[in-house]
TIKETOR-620539 format. One record per atom (N, C-alpha, C): x, y, z. Coordinates in steps of 0.1 Angstrom, whole numbers, plus 5000, padded with zeros to 4 digits. Layout:
BEGIN
XYZ ...
//
This chain:
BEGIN
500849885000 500050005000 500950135000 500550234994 501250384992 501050445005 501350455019 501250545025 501150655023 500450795029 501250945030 501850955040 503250905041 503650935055 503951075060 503951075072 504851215074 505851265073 506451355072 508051375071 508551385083 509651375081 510551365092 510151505099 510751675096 509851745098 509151735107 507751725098 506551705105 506451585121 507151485123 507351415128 507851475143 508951555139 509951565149 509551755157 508451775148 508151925156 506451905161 506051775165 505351705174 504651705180 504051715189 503851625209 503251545207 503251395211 502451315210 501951275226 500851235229 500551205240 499651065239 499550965250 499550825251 499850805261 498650705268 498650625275 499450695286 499350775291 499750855305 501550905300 502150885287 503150925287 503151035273 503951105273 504551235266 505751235258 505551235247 507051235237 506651415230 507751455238 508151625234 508451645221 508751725214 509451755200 510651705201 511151735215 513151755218 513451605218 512951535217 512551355220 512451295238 512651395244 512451335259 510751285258 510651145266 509651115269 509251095282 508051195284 507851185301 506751115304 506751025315 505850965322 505251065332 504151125333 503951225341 505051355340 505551355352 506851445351 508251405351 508151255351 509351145352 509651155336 510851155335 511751125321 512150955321 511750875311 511850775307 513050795299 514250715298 515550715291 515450635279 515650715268 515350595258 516350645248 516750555241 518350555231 517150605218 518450685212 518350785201 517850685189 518050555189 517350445181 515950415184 515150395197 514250385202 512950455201 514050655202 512850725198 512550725189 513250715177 513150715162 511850645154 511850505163 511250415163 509850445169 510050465178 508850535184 507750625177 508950745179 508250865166 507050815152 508250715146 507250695135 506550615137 506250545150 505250435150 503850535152 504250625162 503150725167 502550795159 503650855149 502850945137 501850875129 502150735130 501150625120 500550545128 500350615138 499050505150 497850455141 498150295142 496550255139 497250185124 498250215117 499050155108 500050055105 500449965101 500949875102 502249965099 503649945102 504749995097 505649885099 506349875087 507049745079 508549775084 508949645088 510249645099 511449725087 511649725077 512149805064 512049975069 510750005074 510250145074 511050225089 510950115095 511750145110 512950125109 513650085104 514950045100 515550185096 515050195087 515650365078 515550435088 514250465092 513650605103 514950605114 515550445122 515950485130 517850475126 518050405120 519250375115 519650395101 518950455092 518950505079 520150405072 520750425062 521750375057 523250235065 523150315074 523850225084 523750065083 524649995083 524549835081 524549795092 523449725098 522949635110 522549515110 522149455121 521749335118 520249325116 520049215112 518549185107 517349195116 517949135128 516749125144 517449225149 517649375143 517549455151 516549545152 515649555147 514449615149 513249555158 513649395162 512749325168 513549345179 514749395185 515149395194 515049535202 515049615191 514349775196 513249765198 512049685198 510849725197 510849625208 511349545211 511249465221 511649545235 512649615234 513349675246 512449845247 511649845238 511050005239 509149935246 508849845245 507849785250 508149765261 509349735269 509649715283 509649825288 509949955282 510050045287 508450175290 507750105283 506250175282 505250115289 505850015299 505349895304 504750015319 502949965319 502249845315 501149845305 501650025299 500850045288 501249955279 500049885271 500449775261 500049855249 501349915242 500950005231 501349975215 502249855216 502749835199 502349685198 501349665189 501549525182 502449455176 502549325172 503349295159 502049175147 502549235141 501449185129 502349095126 501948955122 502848885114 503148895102 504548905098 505248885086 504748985080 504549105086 504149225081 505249395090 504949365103 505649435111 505049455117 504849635126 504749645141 503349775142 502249795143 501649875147 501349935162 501150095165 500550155172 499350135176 498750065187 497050065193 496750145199 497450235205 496650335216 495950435214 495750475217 494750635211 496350745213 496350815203 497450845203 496651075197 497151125208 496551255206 498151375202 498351415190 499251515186 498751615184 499751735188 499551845187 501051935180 501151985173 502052035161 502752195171 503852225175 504452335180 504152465174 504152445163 504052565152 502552615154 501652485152 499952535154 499752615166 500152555179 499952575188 500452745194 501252745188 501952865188 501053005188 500552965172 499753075162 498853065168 498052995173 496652985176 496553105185 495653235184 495353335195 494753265204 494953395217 494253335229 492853375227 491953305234 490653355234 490353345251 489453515254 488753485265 487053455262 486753385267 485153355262 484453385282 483353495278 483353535294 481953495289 481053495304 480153445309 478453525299 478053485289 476653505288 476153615297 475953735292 474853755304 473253745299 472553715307 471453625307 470353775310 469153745300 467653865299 466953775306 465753845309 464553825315 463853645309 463453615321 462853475316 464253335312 465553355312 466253305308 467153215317 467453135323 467753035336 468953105338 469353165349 470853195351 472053105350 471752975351 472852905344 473352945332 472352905321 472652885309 473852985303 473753105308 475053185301 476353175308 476653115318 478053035320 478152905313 477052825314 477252675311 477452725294 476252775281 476752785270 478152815269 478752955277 480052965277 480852885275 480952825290 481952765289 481952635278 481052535275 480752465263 481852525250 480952665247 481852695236 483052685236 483552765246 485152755249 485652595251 485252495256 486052385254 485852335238 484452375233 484452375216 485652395208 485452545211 486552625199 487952585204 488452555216 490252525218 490352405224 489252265221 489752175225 489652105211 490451955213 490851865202 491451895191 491551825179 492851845175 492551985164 491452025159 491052115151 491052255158 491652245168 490852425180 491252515168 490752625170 491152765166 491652845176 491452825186 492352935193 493052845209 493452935215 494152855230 493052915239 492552835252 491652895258 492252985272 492053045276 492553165286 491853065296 492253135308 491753035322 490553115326 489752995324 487753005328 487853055343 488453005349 488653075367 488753155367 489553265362 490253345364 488853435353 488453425345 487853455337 486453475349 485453395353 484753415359 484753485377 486453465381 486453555392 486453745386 487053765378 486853875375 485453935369 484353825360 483353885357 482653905370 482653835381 481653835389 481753995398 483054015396 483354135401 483054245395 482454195381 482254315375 482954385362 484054295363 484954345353 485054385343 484854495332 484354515319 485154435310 484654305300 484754255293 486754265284 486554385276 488054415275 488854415287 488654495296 489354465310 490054335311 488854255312 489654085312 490554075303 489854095293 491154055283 492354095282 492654225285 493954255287 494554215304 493854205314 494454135324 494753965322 494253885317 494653825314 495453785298 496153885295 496553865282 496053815273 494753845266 493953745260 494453815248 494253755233 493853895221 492653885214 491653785221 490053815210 489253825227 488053825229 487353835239 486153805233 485353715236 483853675229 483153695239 481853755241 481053835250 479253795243 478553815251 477253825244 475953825255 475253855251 473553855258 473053755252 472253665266 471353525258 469753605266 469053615255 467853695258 466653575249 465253605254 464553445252 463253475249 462453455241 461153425240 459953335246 458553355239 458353265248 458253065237 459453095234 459352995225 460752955216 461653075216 462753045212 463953135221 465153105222 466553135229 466553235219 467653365218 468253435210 469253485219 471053435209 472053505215 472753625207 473253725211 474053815204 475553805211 475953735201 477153715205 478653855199 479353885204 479953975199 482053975199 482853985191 484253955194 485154055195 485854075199 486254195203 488154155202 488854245194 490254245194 490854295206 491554245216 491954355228 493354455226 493954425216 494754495215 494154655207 493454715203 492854815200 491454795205 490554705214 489254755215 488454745199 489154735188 488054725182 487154605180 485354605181 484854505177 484554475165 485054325162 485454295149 483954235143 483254135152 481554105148 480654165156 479754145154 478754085159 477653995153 477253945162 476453835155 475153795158 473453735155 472553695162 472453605160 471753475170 471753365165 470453315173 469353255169 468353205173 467553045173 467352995180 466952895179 465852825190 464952695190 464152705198 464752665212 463652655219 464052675235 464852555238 464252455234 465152285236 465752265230 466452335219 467652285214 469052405218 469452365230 470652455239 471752375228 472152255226 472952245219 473552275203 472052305199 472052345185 472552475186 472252575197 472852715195 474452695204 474452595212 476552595213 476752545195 477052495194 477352435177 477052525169 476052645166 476152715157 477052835162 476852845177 477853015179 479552935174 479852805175 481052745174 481552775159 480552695153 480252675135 480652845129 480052935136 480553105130 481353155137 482453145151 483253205153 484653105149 484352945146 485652925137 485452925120 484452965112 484353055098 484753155101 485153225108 485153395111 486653365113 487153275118 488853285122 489853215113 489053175102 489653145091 490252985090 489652915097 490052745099 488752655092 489252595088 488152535078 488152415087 486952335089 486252245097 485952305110 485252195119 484752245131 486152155140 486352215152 486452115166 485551995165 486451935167 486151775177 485051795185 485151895194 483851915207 483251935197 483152045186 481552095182 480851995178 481551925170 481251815161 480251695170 480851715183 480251575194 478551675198 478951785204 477851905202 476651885193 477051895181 476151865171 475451745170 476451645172 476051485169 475051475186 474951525191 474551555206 472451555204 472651665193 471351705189 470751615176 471751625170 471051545161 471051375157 471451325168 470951195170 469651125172 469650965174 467850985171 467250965183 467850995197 467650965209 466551075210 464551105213 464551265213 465051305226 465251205240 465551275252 467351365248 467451315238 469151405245 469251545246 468251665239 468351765244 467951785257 466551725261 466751725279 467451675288 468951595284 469751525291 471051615288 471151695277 472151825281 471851925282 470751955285 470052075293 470252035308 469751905314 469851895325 471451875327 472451825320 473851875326 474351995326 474452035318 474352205319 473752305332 472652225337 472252275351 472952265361 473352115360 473852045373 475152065374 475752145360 477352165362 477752285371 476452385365 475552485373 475752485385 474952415391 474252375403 475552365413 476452195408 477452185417 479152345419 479052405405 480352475407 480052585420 478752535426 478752665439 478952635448 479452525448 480452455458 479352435476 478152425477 477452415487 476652315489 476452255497 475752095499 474952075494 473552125495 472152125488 472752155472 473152245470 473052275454 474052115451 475052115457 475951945447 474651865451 474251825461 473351715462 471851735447 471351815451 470351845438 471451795424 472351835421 473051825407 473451645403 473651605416 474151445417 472951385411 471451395417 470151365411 469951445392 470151555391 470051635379 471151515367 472551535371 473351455359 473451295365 472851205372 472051085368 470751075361 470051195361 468851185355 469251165340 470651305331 470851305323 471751195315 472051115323 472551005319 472050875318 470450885325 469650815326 468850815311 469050945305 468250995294 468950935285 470750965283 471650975275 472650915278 472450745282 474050655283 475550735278 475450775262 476350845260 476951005261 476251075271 476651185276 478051165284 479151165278 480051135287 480751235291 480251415293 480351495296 479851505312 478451435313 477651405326 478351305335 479051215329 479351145339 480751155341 481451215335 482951335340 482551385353 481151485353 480951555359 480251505373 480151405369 479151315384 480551255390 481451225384 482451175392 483151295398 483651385392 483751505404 483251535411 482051565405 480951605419 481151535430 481651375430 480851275444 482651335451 483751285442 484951365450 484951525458 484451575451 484151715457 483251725470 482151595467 481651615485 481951575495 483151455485 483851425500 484851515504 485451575499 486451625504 485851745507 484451795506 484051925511 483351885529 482951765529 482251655539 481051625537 480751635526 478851605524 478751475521 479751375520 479251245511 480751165523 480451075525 481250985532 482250895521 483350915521 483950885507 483950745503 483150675510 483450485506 482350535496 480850555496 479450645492 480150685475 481350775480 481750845466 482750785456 483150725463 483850595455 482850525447 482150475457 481050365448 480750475432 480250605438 479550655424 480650675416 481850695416 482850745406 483050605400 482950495406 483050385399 482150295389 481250405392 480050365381 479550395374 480250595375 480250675363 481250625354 482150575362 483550475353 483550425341 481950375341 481750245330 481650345319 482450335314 482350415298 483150355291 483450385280 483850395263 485350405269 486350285259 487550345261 488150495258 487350525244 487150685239 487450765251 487150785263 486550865272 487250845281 488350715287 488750715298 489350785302 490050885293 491350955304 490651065310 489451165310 488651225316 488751175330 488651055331 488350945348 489250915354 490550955349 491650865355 491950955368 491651085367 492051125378 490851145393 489851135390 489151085405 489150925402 489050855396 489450695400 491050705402 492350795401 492950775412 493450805425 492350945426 492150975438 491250845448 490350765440 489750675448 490550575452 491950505446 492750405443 493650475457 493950565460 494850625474 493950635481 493450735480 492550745496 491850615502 490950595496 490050505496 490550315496 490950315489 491450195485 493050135489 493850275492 495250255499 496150205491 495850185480 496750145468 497850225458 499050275466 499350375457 499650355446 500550265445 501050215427 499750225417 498650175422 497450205411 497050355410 497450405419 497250565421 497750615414 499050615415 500750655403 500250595393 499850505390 499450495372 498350545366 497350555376 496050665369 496650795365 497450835381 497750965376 498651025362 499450915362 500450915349 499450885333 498450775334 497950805326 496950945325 496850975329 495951125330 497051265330 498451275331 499351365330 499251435315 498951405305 498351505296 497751585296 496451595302 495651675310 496051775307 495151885300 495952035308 495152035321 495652175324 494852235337 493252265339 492752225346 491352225351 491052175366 490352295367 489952305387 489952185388 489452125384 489151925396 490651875391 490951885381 492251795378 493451865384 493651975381 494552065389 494652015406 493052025416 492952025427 493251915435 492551795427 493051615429 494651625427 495351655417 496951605419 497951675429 497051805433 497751875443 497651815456 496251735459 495551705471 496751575473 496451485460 498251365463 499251395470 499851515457 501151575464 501251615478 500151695485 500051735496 499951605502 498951475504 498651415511 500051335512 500951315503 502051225501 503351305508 503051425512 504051495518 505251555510 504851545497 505451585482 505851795484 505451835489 505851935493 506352035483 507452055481 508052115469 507552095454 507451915451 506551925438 505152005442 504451965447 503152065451 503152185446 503952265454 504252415456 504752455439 505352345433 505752375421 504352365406 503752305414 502852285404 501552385408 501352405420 500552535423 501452675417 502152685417 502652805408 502452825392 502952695390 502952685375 501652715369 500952665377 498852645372 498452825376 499152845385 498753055385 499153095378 500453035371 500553175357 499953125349 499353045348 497852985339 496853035343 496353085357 495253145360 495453175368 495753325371 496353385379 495353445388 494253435387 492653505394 491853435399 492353275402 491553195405 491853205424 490353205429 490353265440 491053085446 490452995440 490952865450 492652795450 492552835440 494552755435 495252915446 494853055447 495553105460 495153105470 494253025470 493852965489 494552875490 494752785480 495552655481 496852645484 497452785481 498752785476 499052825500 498152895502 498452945513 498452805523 497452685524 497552585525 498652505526 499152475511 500452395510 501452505520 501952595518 502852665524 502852575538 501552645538 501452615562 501552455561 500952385555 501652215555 503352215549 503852315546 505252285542 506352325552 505952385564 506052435576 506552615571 506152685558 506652825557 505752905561 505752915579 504652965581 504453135577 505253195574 505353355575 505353395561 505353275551 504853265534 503353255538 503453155545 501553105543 501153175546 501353305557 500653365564 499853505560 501453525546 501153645537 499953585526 500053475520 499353465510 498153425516 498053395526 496153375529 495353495534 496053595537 495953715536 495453755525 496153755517 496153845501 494653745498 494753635497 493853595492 492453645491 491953635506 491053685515 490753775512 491753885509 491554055506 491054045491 491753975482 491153915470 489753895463 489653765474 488253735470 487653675485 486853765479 486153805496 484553665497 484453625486 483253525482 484153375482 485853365485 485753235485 486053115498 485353025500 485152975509 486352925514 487252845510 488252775512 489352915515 489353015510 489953145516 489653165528 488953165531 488253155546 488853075558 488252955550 488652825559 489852825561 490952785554 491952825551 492952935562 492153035558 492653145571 492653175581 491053085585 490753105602 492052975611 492152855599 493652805608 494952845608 494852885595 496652945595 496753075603 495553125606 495753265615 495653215625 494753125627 494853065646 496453005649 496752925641 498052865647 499252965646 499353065640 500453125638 499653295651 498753255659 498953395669 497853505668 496853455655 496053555651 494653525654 494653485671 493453445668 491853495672 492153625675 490953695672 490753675659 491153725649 491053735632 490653615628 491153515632 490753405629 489353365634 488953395645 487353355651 486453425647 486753555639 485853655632 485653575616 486653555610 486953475597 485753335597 486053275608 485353135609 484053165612 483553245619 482353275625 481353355613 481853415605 481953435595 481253335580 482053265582 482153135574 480753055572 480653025585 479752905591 478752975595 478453125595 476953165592 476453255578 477453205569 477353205554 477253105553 477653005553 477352885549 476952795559 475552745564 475352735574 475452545575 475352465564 475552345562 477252315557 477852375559 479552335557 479952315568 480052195576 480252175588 481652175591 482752185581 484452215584 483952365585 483452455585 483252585590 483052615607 481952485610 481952535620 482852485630 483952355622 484852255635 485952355635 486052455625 487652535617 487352655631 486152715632 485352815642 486052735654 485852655661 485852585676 487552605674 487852585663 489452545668 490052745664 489452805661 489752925665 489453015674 488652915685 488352995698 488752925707 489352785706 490252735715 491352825713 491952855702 493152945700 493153055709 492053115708 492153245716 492053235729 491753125737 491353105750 489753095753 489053035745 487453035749 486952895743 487452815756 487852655755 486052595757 485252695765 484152635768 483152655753 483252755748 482752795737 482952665724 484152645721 485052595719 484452495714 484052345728 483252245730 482052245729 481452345728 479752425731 479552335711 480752415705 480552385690 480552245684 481752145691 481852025692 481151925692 480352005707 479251895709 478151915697 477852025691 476952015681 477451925669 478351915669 479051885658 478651745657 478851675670 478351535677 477151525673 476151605673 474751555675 474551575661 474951645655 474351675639 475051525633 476051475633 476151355634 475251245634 474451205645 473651145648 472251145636 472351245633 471251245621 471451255605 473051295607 473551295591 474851275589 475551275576 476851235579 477751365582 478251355588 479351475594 481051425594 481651545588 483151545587 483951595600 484151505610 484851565621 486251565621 486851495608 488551555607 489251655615 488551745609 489451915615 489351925633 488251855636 488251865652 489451775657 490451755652 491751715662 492451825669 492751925655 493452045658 492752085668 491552125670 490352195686 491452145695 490951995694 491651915705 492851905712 493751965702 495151985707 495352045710 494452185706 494552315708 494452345724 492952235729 492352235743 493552165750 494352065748 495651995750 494551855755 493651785748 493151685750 493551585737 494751505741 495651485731 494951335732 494351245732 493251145735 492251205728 491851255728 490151285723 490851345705 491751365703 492251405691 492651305684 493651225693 493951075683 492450995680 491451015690 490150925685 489750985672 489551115668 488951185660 490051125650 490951105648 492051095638 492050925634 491450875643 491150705643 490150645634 488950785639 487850765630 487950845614 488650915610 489250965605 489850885590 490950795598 491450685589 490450575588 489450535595 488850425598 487550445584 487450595583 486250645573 487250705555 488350665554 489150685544 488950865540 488950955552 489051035551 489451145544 489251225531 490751305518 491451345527 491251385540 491851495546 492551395556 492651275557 493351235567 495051235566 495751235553 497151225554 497351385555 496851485553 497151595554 497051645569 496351615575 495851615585 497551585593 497851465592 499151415600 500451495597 499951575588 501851655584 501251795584 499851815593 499351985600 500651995609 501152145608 502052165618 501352185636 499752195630 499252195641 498952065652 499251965645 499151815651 500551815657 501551875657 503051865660 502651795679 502451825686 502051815695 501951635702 501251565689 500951405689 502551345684 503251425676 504551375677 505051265683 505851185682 505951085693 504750985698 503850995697 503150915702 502450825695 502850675701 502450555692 501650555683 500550585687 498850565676 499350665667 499650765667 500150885656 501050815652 502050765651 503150705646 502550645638 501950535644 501250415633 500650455623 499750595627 499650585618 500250705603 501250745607 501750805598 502650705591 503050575597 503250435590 502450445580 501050415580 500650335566 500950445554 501250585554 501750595542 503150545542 504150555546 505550445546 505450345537 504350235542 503550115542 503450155526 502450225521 501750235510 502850275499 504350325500 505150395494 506150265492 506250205505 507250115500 506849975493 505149945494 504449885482 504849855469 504850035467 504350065453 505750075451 507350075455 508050075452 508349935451 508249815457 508649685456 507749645442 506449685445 505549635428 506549675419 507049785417 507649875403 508749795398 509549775412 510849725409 510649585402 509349505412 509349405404 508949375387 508349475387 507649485371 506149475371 505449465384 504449405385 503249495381 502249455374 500649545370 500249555384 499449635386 498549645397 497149575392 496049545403 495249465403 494349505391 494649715394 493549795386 493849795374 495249805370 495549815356 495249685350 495549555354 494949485351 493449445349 492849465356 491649435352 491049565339 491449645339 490949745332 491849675318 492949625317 493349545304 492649445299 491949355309 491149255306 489549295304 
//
C-alpha cells in the first residue's frame, strides 16, 4: 500500500500523548513528570510508530527511520521494539502483525508546535442572561463553547483560564478589561435573551489589543435545542477565524442533537444545570445536581460529559464532607463504565479513589500518569495537588501550584491552596502572607476563609481567625468544616468552653447525618486533649478520610509527635510507598490496571 507518511519534519516538531506518557518535539519522553530514558534508536522508532498509530509499519520502514543507511543486523528492529515495550510497560501499546511488522493501538493525541503557537488566545466570558432566561445557561453555553473552539485536534484558538475568567466577571469586570488582564487577544461576550418559544443570543468579538469589535452576531433557535445554539455560535466563530472544519467538541455537540435519541436535548440541558448547580460548591446545590446528571445519563447513556461530571461532583463532596467517601467511590465507579474513547477524563478521581479509599498507591501513580496530559482544570488541577499534599510531596506541590497560577492567575481557589500547602510545608510567615492576600482578593471564596481561620489561629492570630470562621459558618450554614475550623479558632484564643459548646453540636448533627469531624483534632490539641484528638484521627482513617494524610503533616498536630497511635499511623503511608516501590521494581501490574486490560 502507498502510504502518505509524514515527514520527518513534520514528525519531529510534534507532541504526542498516550497512554499516560508524553513524547516532546526535543525526544524526551515523560511519564507524568518522570523522564523515561530511551536510546536515540528507540525514539526514532517510536516517533514513526506514533505518527502512523493504527497502521501497520514494515520492519524495512523502521529500519531507515531509525538507522537509515547504516549496516545492521536483521533482528535488530525486533530487538528495539522489544526493549522499547519494556519500557512503556504496562501500557500495552505496539503490536506485531505477522510477517508484516509492528503497529501502534493506543489512542494516540498530537499536537504540532508551530499550530499551537499561532493559535490566539481566546477569553470566552460568561453569557449575560435577559429576563425569563435560567441563570445558568449563560456560564454553562459559555463555557461549552470554549471547550468547543480550543479543544481537540481542530481548535482555533488557545483557551485563557475560565477561573480566572469568571472571578473577574463576577466582580464586574468590563469584558476588555479581562482581556487584557489576562493577556487574551480576542474576547467573545454576548446577551442570551429568550422568547416565549425560542433562545436568541448576540454574540459579539472583540480584538483587545485596539478594543476594536470585529463581529457581531444573532443567533436563534428554539427553547430545547441549547445544543444546537453551542454548535452554531462554534460553526461562525471558527468560519470567522479562518479554519476550515469544526472542533472535535462541536462536532460531538452537534452529533449530541441530532441523534435519534428525542431525550438527548433534555439530558444536556439537564447537565448544563447540574454543572451549574454543583460549581457553587454548597451541599444542597451538589446534592440536587448528583440527582439532575443521573437523571441525564439516565436519558443519555452516551453523555460522557455528565458522567465526567458526576464523578467529580461525588469527589468534591467528599472532600467538602457532604458524602462519606466509601458512598463516593461507589459513584465514581459507576460513572466509570464508559467507552475506552472517554477514559482518560476518569483517570483522575478513580485515582484519587485508588489512594485514599482503597490504599493502593502504585494504582494511584498509574491513573495519575495515565491522566498527566491533561491540561489544567479545577478538579484535575485540585485532585493532583491534594496527592502531592497528602504524600508529603511538598515542593513538587508548591511547584505545580505555581505553575497552574501563571495559567490562572485570578483563581480565588489554587490561591487559597497555595496558602495551605505553604502552612503544611511548615513556611509559616509565606503561608501567612498569602492567605491574607487571598482573602482580601476574593472575599466570596470559601476555602479562603477556611483556610485562614487555621493558618491565623495557629500562627497567633486568633481573634481574626474566630471572626473569619464565625463568618464562614453563618454564610454557609451546612458546611460543617466551618463550623469545626470556628471551635478550633476559639480554643486558640482561649474560649475552651465555647469551643466544646460547638463540638458537641458537631456530635449531635452527626447522629442524624453524615458529618466530617476531621478538622476537630486540631480543637483538641488546641484544648491539649491529646486522646480525644487521636480518637477523632482513628475515625478519621477508619472512614478513608481526603483529609486524613494531610491532617498528620498539619504543623498543628505537632503536639501528637511521638506518640504511638500517631506513629502508626503515619506508618501506613511508609506502608503504602514502599508497596508501590517493591511492585515497580518487580515489574508487576496492579490489580486495577489489570483488570481494566482484561
Amino acid at each position: 500500500m502507498n502510504h502518505s507518511s509524514p515527514t520527518l519534519a513534520e514528525t519531529q516538531s510534534a507532541r504526542y500523548v498516550f497512554s499516560g506518557f508524553r513524547l516532546e518535539p526535543d525526544g524526551r519522553l515523560l511519564r507524568g513528570e518522570s523522564t523515561v530514558l530511551l536510546s536515540t534508536e528507540e525514539t526514532a522508532v517510536l516517533r514513526l510508530l506514533l505518527a502512523r498509530a493504527g497502521e501497520t509499519v514494515s520492519p524495512l520502514e523502521l529500519k531507515r527511520a531509525a538507522w537509515g543507511d547504516k549496516r545492521v543486523s536483521s533482528d535488530v528492529v525486533a530487538k528495539c521494539i522489544a526493549s522499547l515495550c519494556g519500557k512503556l510497560q504496562p501500557a500495552d501499546c505496539i503490536e506485531c502483525v505477522y510477517k508484516r511488522g509492528y503497529r501502534f493501538v493506543t489512542a494516540v493525541h498530537r499536537r504540532d508546535a508551530e499550530v499551537d503557537s499561532a493559535l490566539p488566545r481566546l477569553a470566552v466570558l460568561p453569557f449575560t442572561v435577559g429576563y425569563g432566561v435560567a441563570n445558568y445557561l449563560g456560564s454553562a453555553i459559555a463555557e461549552e463553547t470554549a471547550t468547543a473552539l480550543c479543544g481537540g485536534e481542530l481548535a482555533v484558538a488557545k483557551a485563557v483560564a475560565r477561573d480566572s475568567i469568571a472571578a473577574l466577571a463576577r466582580r464586574g469586570t468590563a469584558p476588555l478589561e479581562i482581556g487584557r488582564m489576562l493577556n487574551a487577544d480576542l474576547v467573545l461576550c454576548g446577551t442570551l435573551n429568550a422568547t416565549p418559544e425560542r433562545l436568541r443570543l448576540r454574540a459579539a468579538m472583540t480584538r483587545v489589543a485596539d478594543g476594536c469589535e470585529l463581529w457581531i452576531d444573532d443567533l436563534m433557535v428554539e427553547r430545547k435545542q441549547i445544543a444546537q445554539l453551542e454548535w452554531e455560535l462554534v460553526h461562525r466563530v471558527s468560519s470567522r477565524m479562518n479554519r476550515e472544519g469544526l472542533s472535535i467538541a462541536a462536532v460531538a455537540a452537534r452529533d449530541v442533537e441530532d441523534g435519534g435519541s428525542p431525550f438527548r436535548g433534555e439530558a444536556h440541558e439537564l447537565y448544563l444545570r447540574a454543572h451549574h448547580e454543583w460549581q457553587m460548591h454548597e451541599r444542597h446545590h451538589m446534592q440536587d445536581a448528583v440527582g439532575l446528571l443521573q437523571r441525564a445519563i439516565e436519558l443519555d447513556s452516551s453523555l460522557v460529559a455528565a458522567r465526567t461530571d458526576l464523578a467529580h461532583l461525588c469527589v468534591a463532596q467528599a472532600i467538602y464532607g457532604f458524602m462519606p467517601a466509601s458512598v463516593s467511590a461507589s459513584m465514581v465507579r459507576r460513572a466509570a463504565q464508559i467507552s475506552p474513547a472517554s477514559e482518560d477524563l476518569l483517570w483522575v478521581p478513580l485515582a484519587w479513589i485508588r489512594f485514599h479509599v482503597d490504599r493502593d498507591l502504585g494504582a494511584a501513580l498509574d491513573a495519575f500518569a495515565r491522566s498527566a496530559h491533561l491540561p489544567h482544570d479545577e478538579w484535575v488541577t485540585r485532585l493532583r495537588l491534594k496527592f502531592l499534599l497528602s504524600r508529603r510531596q511538598f515542593e513538587p506541590a508548591l511547584d505545580e501550584l505555581r505553575a497552574a497560577i501563571q495559567i490562572d492567575p485570578y483563581s480565588p481557589w489554587l490561591q487559597a491552596e497555595l496558602a495551605w500547602a505553604l502552612h503544611l510545608a511548615g513556611q509559616a510567615e509565606e503561608s501567612v502572607d498569602q492567605v491574607r492576600r487571598a482573602i482580601s482578593q476574593f472575599t466570596e471564596c470559601a476555602m479562603a476563609h477556611l483556610y485562614g481561620a487555621m493558618i491565623l489561629g495557629w500562627n497567633g492570630e486568633a481573634a481574626r481567625a474566630v471572626e473569619l470562621a464565625r463568618a464562614l459558618a453563618s454564610r454557609l450554614a451546612h458546611f460543617d468544616a466551618a463550623m469545626s475550623v470556628h471551635a478550633y479558632a476559639l480554643a486558640c484564643a482561649g474560649r475552651k468552653e465555647e469551643a466544646r459548646t460547638l463540638l458537641e453540636r458537631l456530635q449531635w448533627l452527626g447522629r442524624e447525618r453524615f458529618v466530617m469531624n476531621s478538622f476537630d483534632a486540631a480543637t483538641y490539641v488546641a484544648m491539649e486533649e491529646d486522646e480525644a484528638a487521636l480518637d477523632v484521627l482513628r475515625i478519621a482513617n477508619e472512614r478513608r478520610c481526603p483529609w486524613f494524610f494531610q491532617l498528620l503533616a498539619d504543623p498543628r498536630l505537632q503536639p501528637l509527635s511521638g506518640r504511638p497511635e500517631f506513629e502508626r499511623m503515619r506508618g501506613i503511608l511508609r506502608t503504602m510507598e514502599t508497596g508501590a516501590e517493591t511492585a515497580r521494581d518487580n515489574g508487576e501490574e496492579t490489580d486495577w490496571i489489570a483488570a481494566r486490560a482484561g
